[in-house]
Each structure stands twice: as structure tokens, then as C-alpha cells.
TILUMKOL-857255 format. One record per residue (C-alpha): residue number from 1; z, x, y negated. Coordinates in steps of 0.02 Angstrom, whole numbers, always signed. Example, Ala and Ser with C-alpha at 12.3 -4.5 7.8 and 13.67 -1.06 7.14 Angstrom:
+-------+--------+--------+--------+
: sevex :      z :      x :      y :
+-------+--------+--------+--------+
:     1 :   +390 :   +615 :   +225 :
:     2 :   +357 :   +684 :    +53 :
+-------+--------+--------+--------+
END
This chain:
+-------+--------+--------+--------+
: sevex :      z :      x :      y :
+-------+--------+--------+--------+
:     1 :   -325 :  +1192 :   -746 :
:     2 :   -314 :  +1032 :   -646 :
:     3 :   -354 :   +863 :   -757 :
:     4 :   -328 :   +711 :   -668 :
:     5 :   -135 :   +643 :   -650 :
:     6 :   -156 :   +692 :   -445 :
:     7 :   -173 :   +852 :   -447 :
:     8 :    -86 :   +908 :   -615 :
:     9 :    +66 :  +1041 :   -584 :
:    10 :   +170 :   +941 :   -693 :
:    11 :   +144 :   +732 :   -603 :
:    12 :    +86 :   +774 :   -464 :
:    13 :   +223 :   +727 :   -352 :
:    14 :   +249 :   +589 :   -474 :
:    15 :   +106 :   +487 :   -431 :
:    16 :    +77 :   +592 :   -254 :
:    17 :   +121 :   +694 :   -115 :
:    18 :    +70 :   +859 :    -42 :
:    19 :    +31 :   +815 :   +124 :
:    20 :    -85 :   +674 :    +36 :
:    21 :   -169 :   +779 :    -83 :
:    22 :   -198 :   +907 :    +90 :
:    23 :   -313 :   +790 :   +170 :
:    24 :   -407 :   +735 :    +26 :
:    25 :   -431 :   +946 :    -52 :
:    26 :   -598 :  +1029 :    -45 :
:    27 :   -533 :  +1143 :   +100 :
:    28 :   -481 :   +997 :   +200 :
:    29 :   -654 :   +888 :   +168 :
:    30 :   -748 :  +1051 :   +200 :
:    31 :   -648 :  +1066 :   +366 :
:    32 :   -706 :   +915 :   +438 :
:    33 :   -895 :   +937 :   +387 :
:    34 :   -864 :  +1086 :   +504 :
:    35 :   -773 :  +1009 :   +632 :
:    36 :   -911 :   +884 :   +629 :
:    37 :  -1045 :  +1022 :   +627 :
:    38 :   -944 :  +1098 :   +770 :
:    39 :   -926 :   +935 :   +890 :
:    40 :  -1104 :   +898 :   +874 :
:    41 :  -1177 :  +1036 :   +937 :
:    42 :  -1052 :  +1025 :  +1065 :
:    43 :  -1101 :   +851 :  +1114 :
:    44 :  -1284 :   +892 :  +1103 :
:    45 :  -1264 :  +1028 :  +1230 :
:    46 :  -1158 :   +929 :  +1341 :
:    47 :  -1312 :   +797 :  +1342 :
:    48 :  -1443 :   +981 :  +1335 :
:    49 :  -1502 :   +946 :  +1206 :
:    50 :  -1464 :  +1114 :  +1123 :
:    51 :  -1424 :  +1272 :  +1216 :
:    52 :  -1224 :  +1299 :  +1265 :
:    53 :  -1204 :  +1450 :  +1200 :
:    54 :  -1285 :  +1388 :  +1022 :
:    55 :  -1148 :  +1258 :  +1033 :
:    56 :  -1019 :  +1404 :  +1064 :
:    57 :  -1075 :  +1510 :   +929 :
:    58 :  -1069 :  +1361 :   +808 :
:    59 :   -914 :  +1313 :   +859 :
:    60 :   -846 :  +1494 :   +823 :
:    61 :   -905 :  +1516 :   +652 :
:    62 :   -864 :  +1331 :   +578 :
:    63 :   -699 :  +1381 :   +502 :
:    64 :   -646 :  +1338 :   +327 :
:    65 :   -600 :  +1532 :   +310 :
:    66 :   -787 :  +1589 :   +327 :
:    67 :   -846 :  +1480 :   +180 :
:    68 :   -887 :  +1542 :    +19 :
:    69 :   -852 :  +1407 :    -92 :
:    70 :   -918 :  +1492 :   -248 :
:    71 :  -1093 :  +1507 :   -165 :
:    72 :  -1048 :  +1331 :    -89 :
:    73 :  -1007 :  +1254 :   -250 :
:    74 :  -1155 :  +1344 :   -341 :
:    75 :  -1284 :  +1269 :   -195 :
:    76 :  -1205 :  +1101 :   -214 :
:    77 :  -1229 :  +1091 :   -383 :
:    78 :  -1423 :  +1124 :   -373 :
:    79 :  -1464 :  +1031 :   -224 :
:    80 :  -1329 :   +885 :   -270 :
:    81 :  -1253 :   +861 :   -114 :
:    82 :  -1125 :   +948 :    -11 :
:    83 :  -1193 :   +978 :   +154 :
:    84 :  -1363 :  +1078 :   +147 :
:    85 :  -1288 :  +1226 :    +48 :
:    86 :  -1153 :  +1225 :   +214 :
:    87 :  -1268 :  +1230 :   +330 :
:    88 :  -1344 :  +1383 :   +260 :
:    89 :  -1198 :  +1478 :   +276 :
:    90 :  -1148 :  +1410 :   +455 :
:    91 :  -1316 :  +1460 :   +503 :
:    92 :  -1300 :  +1629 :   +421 :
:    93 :  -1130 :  +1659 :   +504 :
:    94 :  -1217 :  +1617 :   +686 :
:    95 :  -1269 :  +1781 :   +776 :
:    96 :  -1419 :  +1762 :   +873 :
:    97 :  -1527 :  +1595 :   +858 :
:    98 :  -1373 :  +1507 :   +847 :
:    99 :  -1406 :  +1454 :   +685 :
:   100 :  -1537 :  +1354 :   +690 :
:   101 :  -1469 :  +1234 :   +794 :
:   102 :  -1345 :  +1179 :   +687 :
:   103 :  -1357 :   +999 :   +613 :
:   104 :  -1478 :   +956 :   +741 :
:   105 :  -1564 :   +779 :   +706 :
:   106 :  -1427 :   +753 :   +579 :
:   107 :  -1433 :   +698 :   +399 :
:   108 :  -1306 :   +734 :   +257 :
:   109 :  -1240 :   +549 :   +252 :
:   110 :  -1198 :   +589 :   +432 :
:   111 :  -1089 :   +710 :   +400 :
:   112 :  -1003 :   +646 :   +251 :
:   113 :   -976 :   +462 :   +297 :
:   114 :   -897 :   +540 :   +464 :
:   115 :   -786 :   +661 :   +372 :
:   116 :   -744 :   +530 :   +242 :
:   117 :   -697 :   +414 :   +395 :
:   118 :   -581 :   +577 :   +469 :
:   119 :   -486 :   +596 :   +299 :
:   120 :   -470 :   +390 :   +307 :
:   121 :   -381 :   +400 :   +490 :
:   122 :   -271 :   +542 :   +429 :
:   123 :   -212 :   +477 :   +275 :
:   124 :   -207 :   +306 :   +374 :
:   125 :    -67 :   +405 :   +485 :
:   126 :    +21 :   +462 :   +326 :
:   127 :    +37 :   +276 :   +271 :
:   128 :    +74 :   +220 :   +454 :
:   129 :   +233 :   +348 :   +445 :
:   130 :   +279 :   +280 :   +264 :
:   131 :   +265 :   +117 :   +277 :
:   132 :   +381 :   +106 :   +456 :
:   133 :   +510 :   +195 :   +338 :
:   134 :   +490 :    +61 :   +230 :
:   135 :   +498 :    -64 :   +334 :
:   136 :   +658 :    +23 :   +418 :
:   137 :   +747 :    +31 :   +250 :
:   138 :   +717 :   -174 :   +179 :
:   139 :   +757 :   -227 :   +365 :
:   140 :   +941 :   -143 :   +354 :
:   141 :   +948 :   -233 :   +180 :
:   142 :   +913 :   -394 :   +226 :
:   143 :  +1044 :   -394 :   +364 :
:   144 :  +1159 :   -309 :   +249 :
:   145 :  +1144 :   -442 :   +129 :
:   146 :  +1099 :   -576 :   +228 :
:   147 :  +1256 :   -686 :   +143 :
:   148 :  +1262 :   -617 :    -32 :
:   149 :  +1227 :   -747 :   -132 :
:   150 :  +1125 :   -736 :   -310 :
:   151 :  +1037 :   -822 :   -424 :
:   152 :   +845 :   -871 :   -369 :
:   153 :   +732 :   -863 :   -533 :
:   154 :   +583 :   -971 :   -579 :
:   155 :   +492 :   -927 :   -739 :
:   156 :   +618 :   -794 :   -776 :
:   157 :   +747 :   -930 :   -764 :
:   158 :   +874 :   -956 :   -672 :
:   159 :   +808 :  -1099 :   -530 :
:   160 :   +931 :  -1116 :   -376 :
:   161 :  +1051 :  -1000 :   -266 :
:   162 :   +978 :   -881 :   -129 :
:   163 :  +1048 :   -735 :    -39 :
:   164 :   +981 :   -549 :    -73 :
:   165 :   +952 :   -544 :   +107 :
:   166 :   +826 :   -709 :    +94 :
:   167 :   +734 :   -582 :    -53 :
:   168 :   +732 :   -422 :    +51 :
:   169 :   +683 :   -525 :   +207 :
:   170 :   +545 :   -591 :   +112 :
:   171 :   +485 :   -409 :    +61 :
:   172 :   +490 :   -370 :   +237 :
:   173 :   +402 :   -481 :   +297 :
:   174 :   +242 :   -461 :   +171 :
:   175 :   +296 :   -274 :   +224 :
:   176 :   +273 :   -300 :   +438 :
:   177 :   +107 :   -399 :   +388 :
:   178 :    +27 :   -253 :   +320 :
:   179 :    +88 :   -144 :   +484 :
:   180 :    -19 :   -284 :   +574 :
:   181 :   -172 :   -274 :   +443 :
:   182 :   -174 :    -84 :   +457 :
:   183 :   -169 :    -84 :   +647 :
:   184 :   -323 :   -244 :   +654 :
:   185 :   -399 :   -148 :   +541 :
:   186 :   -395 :    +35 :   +600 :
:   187 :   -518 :    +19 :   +726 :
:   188 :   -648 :    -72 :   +618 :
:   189 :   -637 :    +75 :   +498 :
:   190 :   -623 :   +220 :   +612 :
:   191 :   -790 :   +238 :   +644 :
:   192 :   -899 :   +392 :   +628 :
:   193 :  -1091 :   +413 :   +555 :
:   194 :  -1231 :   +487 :   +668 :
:   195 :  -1398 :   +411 :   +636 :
:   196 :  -1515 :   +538 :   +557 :
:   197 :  -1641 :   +500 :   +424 :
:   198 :  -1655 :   +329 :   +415 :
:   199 :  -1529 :   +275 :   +562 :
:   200 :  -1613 :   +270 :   +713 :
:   201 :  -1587 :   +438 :   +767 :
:   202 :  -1788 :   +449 :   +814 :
:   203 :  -1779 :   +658 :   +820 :
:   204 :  -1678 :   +638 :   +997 :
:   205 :  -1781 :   +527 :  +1084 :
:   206 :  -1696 :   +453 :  +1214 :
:   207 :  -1531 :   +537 :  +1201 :
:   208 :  -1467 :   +486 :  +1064 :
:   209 :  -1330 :   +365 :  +1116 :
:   210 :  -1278 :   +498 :  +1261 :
:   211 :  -1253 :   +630 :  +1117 :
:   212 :  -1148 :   +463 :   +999 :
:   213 :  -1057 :   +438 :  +1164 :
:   214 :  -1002 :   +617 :  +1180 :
:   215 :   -980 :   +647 :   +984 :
:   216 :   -843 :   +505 :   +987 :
:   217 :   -753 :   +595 :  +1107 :
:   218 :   -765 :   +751 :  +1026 :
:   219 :   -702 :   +657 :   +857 :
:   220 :   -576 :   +553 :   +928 :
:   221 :   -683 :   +430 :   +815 :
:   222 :   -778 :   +253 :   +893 :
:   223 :   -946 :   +259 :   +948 :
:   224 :  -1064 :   +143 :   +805 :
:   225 :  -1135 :     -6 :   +868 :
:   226 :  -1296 :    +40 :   +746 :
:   227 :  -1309 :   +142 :   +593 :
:   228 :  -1222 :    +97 :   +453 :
:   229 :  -1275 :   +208 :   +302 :
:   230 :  -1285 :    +77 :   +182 :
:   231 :  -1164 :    -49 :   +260 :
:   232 :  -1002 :     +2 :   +169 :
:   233 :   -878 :   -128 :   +220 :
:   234 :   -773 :     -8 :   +322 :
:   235 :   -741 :    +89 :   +183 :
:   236 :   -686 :    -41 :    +79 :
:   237 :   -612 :   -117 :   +185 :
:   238 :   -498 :    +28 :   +154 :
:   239 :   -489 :    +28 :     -6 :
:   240 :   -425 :   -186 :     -2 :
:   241 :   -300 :   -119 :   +100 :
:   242 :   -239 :     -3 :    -19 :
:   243 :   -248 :   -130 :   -153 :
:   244 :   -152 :   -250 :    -57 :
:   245 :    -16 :   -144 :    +11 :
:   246 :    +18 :    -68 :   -175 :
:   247 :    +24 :   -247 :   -273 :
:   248 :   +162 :   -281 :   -140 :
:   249 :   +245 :   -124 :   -181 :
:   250 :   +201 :   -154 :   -374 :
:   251 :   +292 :   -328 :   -361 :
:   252 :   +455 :   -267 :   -280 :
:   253 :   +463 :   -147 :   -412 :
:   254 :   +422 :   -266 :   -559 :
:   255 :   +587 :   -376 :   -481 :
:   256 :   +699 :   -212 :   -480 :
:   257 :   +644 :   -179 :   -650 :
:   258 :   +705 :   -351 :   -696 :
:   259 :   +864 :   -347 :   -593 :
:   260 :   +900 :   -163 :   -678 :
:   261 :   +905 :   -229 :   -839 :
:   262 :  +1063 :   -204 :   -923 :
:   263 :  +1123 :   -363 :   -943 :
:   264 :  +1057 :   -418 :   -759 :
:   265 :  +1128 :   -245 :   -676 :
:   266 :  +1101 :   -333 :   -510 :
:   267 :  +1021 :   -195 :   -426 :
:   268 :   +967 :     -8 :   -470 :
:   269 :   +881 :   +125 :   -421 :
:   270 :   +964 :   +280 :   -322 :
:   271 :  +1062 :   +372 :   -413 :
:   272 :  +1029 :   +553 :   -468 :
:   273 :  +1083 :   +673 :   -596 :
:   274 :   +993 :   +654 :   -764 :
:   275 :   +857 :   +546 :   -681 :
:   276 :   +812 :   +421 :   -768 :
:   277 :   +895 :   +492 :   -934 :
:   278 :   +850 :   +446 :  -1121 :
:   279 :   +803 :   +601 :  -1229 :
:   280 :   +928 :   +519 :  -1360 :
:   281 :  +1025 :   +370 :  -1304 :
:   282 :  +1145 :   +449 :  -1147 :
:   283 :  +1201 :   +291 :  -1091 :
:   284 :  +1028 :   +241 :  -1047 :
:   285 :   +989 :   +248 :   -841 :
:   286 :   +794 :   +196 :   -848 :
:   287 :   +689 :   +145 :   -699 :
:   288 :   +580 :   +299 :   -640 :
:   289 :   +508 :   +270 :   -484 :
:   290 :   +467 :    +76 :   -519 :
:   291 :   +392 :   +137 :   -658 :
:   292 :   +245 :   +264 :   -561 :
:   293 :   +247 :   +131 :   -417 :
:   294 :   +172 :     -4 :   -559 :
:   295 :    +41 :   +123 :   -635 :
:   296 :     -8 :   +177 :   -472 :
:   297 :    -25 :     -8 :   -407 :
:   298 :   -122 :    -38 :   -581 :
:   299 :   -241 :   +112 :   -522 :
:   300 :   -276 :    +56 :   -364 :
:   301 :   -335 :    -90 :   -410 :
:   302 :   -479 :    -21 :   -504 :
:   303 :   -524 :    +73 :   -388 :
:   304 :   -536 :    -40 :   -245 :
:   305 :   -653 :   -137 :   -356 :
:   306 :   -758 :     +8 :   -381 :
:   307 :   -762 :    +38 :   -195 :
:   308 :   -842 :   -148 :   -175 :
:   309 :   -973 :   -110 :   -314 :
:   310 :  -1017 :    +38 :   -208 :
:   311 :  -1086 :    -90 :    -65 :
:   312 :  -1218 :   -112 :   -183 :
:   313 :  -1327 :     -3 :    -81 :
:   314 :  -1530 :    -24 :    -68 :
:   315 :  -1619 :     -8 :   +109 :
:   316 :  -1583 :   +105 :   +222 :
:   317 :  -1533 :   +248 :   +118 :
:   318 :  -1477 :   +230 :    -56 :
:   319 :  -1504 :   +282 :   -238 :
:   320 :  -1309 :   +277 :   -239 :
:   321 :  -1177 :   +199 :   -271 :
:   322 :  -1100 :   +299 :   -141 :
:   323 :  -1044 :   +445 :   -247 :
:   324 :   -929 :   +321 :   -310 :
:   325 :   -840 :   +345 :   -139 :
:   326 :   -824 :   +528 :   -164 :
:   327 :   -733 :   +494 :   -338 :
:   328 :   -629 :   +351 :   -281 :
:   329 :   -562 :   +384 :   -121 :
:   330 :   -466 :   +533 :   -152 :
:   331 :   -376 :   +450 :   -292 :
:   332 :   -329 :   +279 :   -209 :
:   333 :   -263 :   +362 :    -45 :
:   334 :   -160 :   +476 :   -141 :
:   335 :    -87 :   +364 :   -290 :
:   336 :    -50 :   +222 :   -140 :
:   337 :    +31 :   +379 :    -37 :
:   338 :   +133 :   +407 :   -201 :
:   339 :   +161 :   +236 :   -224 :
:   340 :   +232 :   +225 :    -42 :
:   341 :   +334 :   +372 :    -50 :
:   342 :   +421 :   +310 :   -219 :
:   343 :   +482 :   +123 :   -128 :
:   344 :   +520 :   +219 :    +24 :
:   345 :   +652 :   +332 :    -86 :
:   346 :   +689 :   +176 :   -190 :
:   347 :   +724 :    +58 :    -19 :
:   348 :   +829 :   +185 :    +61 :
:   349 :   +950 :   +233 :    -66 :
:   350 :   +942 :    +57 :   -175 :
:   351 :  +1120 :     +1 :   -261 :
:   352 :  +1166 :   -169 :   -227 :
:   353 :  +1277 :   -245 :   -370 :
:   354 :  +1358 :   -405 :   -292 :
:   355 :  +1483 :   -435 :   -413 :
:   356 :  +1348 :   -436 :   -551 :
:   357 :  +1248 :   -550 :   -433 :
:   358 :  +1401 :   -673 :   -411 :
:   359 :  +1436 :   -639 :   -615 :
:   360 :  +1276 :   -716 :   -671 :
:   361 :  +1258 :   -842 :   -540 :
:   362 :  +1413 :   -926 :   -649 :
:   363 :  +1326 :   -903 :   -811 :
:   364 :  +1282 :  -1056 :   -830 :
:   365 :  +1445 :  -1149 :   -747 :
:   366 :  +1349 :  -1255 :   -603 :
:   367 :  +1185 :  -1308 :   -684 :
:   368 :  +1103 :  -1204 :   -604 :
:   369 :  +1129 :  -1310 :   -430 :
:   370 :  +1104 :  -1465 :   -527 :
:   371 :   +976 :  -1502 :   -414 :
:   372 :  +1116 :  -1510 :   -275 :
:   373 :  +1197 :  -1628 :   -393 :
:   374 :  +1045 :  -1732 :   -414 :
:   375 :  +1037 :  -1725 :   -236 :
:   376 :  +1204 :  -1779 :   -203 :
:   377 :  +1185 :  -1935 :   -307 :
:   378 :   +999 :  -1993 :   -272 :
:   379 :  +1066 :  -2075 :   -116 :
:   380 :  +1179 :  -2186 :   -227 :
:   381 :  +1084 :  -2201 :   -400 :
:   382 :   +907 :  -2151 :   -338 :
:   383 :   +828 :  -1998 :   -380 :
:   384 :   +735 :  -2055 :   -533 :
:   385 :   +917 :  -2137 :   -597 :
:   386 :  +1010 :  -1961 :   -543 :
:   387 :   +885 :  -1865 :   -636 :
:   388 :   +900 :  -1950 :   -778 :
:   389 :  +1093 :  -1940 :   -769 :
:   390 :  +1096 :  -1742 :   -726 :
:   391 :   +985 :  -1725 :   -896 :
:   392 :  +1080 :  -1824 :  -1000 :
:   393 :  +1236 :  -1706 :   -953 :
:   394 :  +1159 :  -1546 :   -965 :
:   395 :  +1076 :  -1606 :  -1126 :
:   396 :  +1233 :  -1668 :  -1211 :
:   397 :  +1295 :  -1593 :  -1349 :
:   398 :  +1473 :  -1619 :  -1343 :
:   399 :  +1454 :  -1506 :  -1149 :
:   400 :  +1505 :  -1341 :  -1262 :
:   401 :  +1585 :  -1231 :  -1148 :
:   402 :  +1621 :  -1354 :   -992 :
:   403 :  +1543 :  -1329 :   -835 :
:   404 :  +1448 :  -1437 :   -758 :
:   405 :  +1596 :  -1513 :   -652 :
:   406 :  +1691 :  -1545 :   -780 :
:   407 :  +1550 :  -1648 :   -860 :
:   408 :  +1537 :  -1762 :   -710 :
:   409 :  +1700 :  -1775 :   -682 :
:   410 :  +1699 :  -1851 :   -883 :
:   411 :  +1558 :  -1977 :   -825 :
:   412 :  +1616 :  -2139 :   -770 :
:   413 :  +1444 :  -2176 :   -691 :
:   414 :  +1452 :  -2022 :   -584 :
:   415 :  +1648 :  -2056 :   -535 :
:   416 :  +1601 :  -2209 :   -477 :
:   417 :  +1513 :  -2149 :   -321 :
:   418 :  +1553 :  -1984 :   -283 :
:   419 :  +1720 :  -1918 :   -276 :
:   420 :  +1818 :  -1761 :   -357 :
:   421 :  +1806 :  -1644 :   -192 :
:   422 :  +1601 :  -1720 :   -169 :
:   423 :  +1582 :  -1650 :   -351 :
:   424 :  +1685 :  -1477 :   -337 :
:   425 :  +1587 :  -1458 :   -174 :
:   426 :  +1406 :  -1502 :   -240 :
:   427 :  +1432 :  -1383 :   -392 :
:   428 :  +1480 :  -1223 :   -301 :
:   429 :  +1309 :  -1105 :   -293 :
:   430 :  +1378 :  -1024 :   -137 :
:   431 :  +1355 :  -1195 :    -62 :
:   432 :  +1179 :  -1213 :    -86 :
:   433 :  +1085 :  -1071 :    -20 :
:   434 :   +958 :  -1193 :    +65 :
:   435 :   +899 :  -1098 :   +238 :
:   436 :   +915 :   -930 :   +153 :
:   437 :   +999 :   -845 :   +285 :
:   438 :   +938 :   -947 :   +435 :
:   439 :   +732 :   -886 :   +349 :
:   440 :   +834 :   -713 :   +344 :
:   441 :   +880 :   -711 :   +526 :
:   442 :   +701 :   -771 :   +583 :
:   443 :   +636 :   -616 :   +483 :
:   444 :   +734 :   -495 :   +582 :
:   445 :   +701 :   -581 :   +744 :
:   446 :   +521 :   -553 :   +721 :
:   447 :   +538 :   -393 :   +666 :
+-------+--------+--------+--------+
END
């Protein structure tokens, strides 16, 4: 019985996806050890190193469907890695001689690191595919609601007027920064391993950069500049990505919670039948996907700083931590895959409320653009004196249930220098949006 949230029957599309959970499965790992297996002896025999017709045979037999993972699994567990036990049974399945030139002048952290680095540019094209969706979906929000005004919130208080569209357009552009980051990035990471024992590829003589050169195009993978067993900033390098690209995801969810709030109801998830639903309150319509987009985010994060402990790494080859790889990678790719999937449903079927958004940007009558007020006045009184003036209002008892024009309008000192309209205009939140929508607009122009 699966154990881990990721690949339990029950969560598993909770906190994942199948096509994520595909590239990072035993059968899909043990697939690219082959196809690694497979395009080296091809590239050796391109450079004749080995015979052709080894290469050929190789290449025949290094199928996923010819392994026996219980012997696999049982050879693993006594030698304590996965490769050895793998090439025994590729060389078994060889007719001929074949066989023993399989894994020639490699070492297991070859093959590994290079079919770590293959599941890393898959799932990379997974997240690519995601986060354009993404992207697509807060992009048609933020023109959407380029004008709709609402109530911008400091310290979980209410602080001054901005549109929806200035908040989406600031989640897109966080969102088109990491489409940048993962494309800088992609090459730095994409990478594959071939350096034999201790890097320096000594059992090929002088061919071993014609056989990297021709592995790289057998990979679709970049030629190393030098070995880099113990040098394992590409991989997390990945896994920073992950944890950046989630906490984004983790703090557009953490607003949405907020704005779904019953008494906020400014925004909601999509809607479906009985999602969300209390086992005994049936009014209740909780936040789901925010809610696995958070733990997932949370998740992440410890494992990306796992991944930089595993740079710990002595000499040339290690005593570990590099197993930590093998535990950690498989869960940050999928729960940031799950995490990704969740906003993308979230984005592209999200309720806007704008009533509720004009509602409680006239909770508090006016004060909350009292710094328009303050504004307005400073030219006449002086800031420090219009301060002092706009707190002495707010703070009054006797305000009760006036707004915040009508409070001005009571104050001779105010009447004296501004007029009625200057006052009705200053205290209207839909005239102080600030360069929400103009920020807006340069969003979408970039984008």
C-alpha cells in the first residue's frame, strides 16, 4: 500500500498529478538509466570505441519491459545502489558479447545524475505548460478588472483603494518572472553526468570528450564543461526554483483565503457541487484548493533546504548526501506540479465579487482615503498640521456613525480652505486608486 501523501489512492491528485508522478515512478527512472545505457554505447561506437553491433544489441534489449524489478530491487538492496544490479541484467539480455560492453568507462553516479537531470527537463516541461496556463488565466484577470476598485490592506487593515486588476497584475508579473527564471535557468541545469570513477574519464584515453560530444546529442542533454559529481548546484538550483515558484503560488492562495472569508466574500474559488462542503454546517463553502496549494508550498520548502544540505559533498566522490536527492526530488517536483495544477484550476474559473469589493471599501465611510484627505490639505495646513487634523477627526468621539465627509464638512478649520465639492471629491475611494491601472496596463504591455 502506498504511504507517502504522493502516491496514496486517496490524495494523490490532491497534492499531484499523474503525468507528474509518471516521470518521477520507478519504471520511468529505470527508463532513462536505459536510455542512458542505450545512447552511450551508441556514442562510443560512433567515436569506435565499442563495436556497432554491441551498441545495436544494447540498444535492443534496454527496455523497461525486459527488467525484472524483483531481482532488480533484491540486487539493489544488497549492493545499495541502483545501477550495477541493471547492468547485470542488460548484459544478460545481450546475445553474443554484447554484454560486456555495456556501461563502458562509466560509473553509477553517471548514470543517475544524468537520469535525475532527464526527469528534471521533463518535469521542467510539465511546469513550463502549467505555468503559461497560469500566466494566461491572471493576465485575462487583470484586464478584466483593470478598473474595479477595492480596498488595498496593510496589516490586515484596510490601507488605501486599488483596483483587482493592480492585484492580479501584480501576481502576474511575479508569475512572467519565473517563466524568465525557468528559461535562464534550464540550460544551467540540463546537463548530463559522464565522467567515470573519479571524473576524468581516464578509461577512454583520448576520446573521451568525442564520446561527451556525441552522448549530448544522443540525450538531447549539454555537453559538461568538467565533471561535476560532487558539485550539486544544478540540482538545487532546481529545487530554489521550486521553492520560489510555490511561495508565490502559496501567497496568492493565502490572499484568496482571506478574500473568501465570509464576511470579506470578495473573491472565491470555482464553484463545484459539494466541493468545499462542511460534514455538518451546509452553508459552509470552504477553500480546497488554497488549502493543498499552502501545504504543498510548506513542503517544498523543506525540501529545497534539504536539497542545499545535500551540496555537502566530500572530494570527488562522496559518502553522501546525495541519496537525499533520490528522496527529495520526486516529492518537490510533484507537490509543486500539484501545487501548479490547483492555481491553474483556481485562476481560470476564480469568482470575482465586485459588489462585495465596492461594499467594504465603504465600511469605514472615507477613512480609509484619509490619506487623500491629508493630502488634499497639506498644501494649505502642512502635512504635519493636516495629520494632526485628519487624527483628531477620525479619533473623535462624537464621529458615531458619520463619514468622514461629514466630519470635515463640521470642521471650521478644514472649511476654511477647502471647499464642499474639494471634500466630496477627496473622500470618494474610487478617486484614489493612485497608478493602479496605469501599473496594470504596463503589466500587460510587457506581457
Amino acid at each position: 500500500m502506498p504511504t507517502s501523501a504522493i502516491d496514496s489512492l486517496i490524495f494523490r491528485d490532491l497534492f499531484g498529478s499523474p503525468e507528474m508522478r509518471r516521470i518521477w515512478s520507478d519504471e520511468y527512472r529505470t527508463q532513462m538509466y536505459l536510455d542512458w545505457e542505450a545512447a552511450l554505447a551508441r556514442a562510443q561506437a560512433k567515436v569506435g570505441v565499442i563495436p556497432q553491433a554491441a551498441a545495436d544489441e544494447i540498444t535492443r534489449v534496454c527496455k523497461v519491459e525486459n527488467i525484472d524489478f524483483a531481482r532488480y530491487a533484491e540486487e539493489t538492496l544488497t549492493i545499495g545502489y541502483p545501477v550495477l544490479g541493471l547492468v547485470h541484467q542488460i548484459a544478460h539480455l545481450c546475445q553474443g558479447d554484447a554484454g560486456k560492453y555495456c556501461h563502458w568507462g562509466a560509473t553509477t553516479q553517471d548514470i543517475t545524475d544524468s537520469a535525475t537531470i532527464l526527469q528534471i527537463k521533463a518535469s521542467f516541461d510539465l511546469i513550463a505548460g502549467d505555468l503559461d496556463r497560469a500566466i494566461a488565466a491572471t493576465e485575462k484577470l487583470a484586464r478584466d478588472h483593470r478598473s474595479t476598485p477595492m480596498a488595498g490592506r496593510s496589516n490586515l487593515q484596510q490601507a488605501v483603494p486599488i483596483t483587482f486588476g493592480f492585484k492580479m497584475a501584480r501576481l502576474l508579473a511575479t508569475l512572467m518572472r519565473h517563466r524568465a527564471r525557468l528559461a535562464e535557468i534550464r540550460p544551467r541545469i540540463e546537463v548530463f553526468e559522464f565522467g567515470g570513477a573519479a571524473g576524468t574519464l581516464a578509461t577512454l584515453g583520448d576520446k573521451g570528450f568525442a564520446i561527451q560530444e556525441a552522448l549530448a546529442k544522443e540525450l538531447g542533454l549539454a555537453q559538461p564543461e568538467i565533471a561535476w559529481h560532487t558539485e550539486r548546484d544544478r540540482v538545487a538550483e532546481a529545487g530554489c526554483y521550486l521553492g520560489l515558484l510555490t511561495g508565490t503560488l502559496a501567497k496568492f492562495a493565502a490572499d484568496l483565503k482571506l478574500m473568501m472569508q465570509t464576511e470579506v466574500d470578495e473573491a472565491a474559488e470555482p464553484y463545484v457541487t459539494n466541493r468545499g462542503s462542511s460534514s455538518t454546517m451546509p452553508q459552509k463553502r470552504n477553500p480546497i484548493s488554497c488549502c493543498y496549494i499552502h501545504a504543498c508550498a510548506a513542503t517544498v520548502r523543506q525540501g529545497t533546504a534539504a536539497l542545499l544540505d545535500a551540496m555537502v559533498e566530500d572530494h570527488e566522490r562522496a559518502t553522501g548526501p546525495w541519496e537525499i536527492e533520490w528522496i527529495v526530488l520526486p516529492e518537490v517536483f510533484t507537490l509543486t506540479g500539484g501545487a501548479l495544477k490547483q492555481a491553474v484550476f483556481v485562476l481560470e474559473g476564480l469568482e470575482v465579487h465586485p459588489d462585495a469589493m465596492k461594499r467594504n471599501l465603504g465600511l469605514t465611510k472615507g477613512m480609509i482615503v484619509s490619506e487623500a484627505v491629508m493630502m488634499g490639505l497639506a498644501p494649505k495646513l502642512g502635512r504635519d498640521k493636516a495629520h494632526d487634523v485628519l487624527y483628531a477627526i477620525i479619533h473623535d468621539p462624537q464621529m458615531g456613525d458619520r463619514s468622514l465627509a461629514e466630519m470635515l464638512l463640521a470642521r471650521k478649520e478644514v472649511t476654511d480652505v477647502i471647499s464642499e465639492a474639494e471634500i466630496r471629491r477627496l473622500t470618494d475611494p474610487e478617486n484614489y486608486l493612485g497608478l493602479s491601472e496605469a501599473m496594470t496596463d504596463r503589466v500587460l504591455k510587457a506581457g
